[in-house]
MIDREN-179600 format. One record per residue (C-alpha): residue number from 1; chain; x, y, z. Coordinates in Angstrom, 1 decimal. Layout:
% residues N
[rec NUM; A; [X; Y; Z]] ...
% end
This chain:
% residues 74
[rec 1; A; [48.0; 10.2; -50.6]] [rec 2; A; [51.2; 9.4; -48.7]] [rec 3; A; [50.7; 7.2; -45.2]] [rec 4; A; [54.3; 8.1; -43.8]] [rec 5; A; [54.3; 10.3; -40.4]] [rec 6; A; [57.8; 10.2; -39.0]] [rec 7; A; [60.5; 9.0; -40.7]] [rec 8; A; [59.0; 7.0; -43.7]] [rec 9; A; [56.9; 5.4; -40.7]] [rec 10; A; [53.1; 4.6; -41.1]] [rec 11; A; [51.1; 5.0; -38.4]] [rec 12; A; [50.7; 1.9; -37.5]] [rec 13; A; [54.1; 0.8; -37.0]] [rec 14; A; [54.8; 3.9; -35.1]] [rec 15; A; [51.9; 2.5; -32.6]] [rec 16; A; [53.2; -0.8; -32.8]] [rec 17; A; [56.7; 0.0; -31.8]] [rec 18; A; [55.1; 2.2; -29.4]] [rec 19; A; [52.9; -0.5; -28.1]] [rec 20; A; [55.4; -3.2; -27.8]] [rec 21; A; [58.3; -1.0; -26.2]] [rec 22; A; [55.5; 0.2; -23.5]] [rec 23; A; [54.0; -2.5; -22.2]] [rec 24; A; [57.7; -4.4; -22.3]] [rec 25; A; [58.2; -1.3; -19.8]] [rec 26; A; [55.3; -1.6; -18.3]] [rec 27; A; [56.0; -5.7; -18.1]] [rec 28; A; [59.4; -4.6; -16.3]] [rec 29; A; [58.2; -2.2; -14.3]] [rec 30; A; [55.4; -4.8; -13.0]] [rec 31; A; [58.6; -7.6; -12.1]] [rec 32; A; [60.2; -4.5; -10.3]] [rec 33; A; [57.3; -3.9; -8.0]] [rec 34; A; [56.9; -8.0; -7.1]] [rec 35; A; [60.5; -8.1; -6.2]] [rec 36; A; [60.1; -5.3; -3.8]] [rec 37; A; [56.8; -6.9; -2.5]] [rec 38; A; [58.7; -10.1; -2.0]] [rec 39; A; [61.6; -7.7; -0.2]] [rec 40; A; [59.8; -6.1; 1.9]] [rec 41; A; [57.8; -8.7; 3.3]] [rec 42; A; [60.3; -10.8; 4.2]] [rec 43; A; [58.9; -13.8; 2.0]] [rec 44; A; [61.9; -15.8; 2.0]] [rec 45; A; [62.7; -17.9; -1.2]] [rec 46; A; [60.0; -19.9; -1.3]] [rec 47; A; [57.4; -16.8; -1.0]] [rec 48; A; [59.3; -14.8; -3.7]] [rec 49; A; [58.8; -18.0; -6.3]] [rec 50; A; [55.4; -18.1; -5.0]] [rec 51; A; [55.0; -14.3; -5.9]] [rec 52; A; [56.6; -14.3; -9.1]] [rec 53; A; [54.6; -17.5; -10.3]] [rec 54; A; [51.2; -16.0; -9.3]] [rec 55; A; [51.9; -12.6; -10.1]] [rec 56; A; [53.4; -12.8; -13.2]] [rec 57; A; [50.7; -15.3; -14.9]] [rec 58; A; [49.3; -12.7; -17.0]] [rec 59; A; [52.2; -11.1; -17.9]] [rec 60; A; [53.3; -14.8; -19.5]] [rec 61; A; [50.1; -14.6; -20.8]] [rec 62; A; [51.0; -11.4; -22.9]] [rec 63; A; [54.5; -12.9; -24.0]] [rec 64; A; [53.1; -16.4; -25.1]] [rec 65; A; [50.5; -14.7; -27.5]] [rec 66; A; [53.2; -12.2; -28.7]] [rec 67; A; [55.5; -15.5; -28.8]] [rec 68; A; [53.2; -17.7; -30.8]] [rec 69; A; [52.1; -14.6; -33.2]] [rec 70; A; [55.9; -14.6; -34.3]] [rec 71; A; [56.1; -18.1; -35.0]] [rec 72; A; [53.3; -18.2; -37.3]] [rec 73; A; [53.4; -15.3; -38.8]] [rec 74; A; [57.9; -16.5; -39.7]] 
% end
């Protein structure tokens, strides 16, 4: 039985590349709305490195595990 879907793709792959180029979005996105946040409120430089350092914790969170799951895996 033949596991290709879309153009000699398997499944998976097609979810992985889906996966990674969504929540790299998503991860933009997220950066996009703490810069306004930080606009908005009139936080000053200080308060926008505050903002990004706190908010963005988990998202560095995301990148180090895909970060460290290349290294080992190369």
């Amino acid at each position: 039985m033949d596991n290709t879907v879309l153009f000699g793709l398997t499944e998976g792959e097609i979810a992985q590349y889906g996966l990674s180029v969504g929540v790299t979005a998503f991860i933009l996105y997220m950066l996009f709305i703490v810069f306004n946040l930080a606009r908005e409120a009139k936080a000053g430089k200080f308060g926008t490195f505050i903002l990004f350092f706190v908010l963005s914790l988990g998202m560095l969170g995301f990148v180090a595990k895909s970060v460290i799951q290349w290294i080992l895996e190369g």
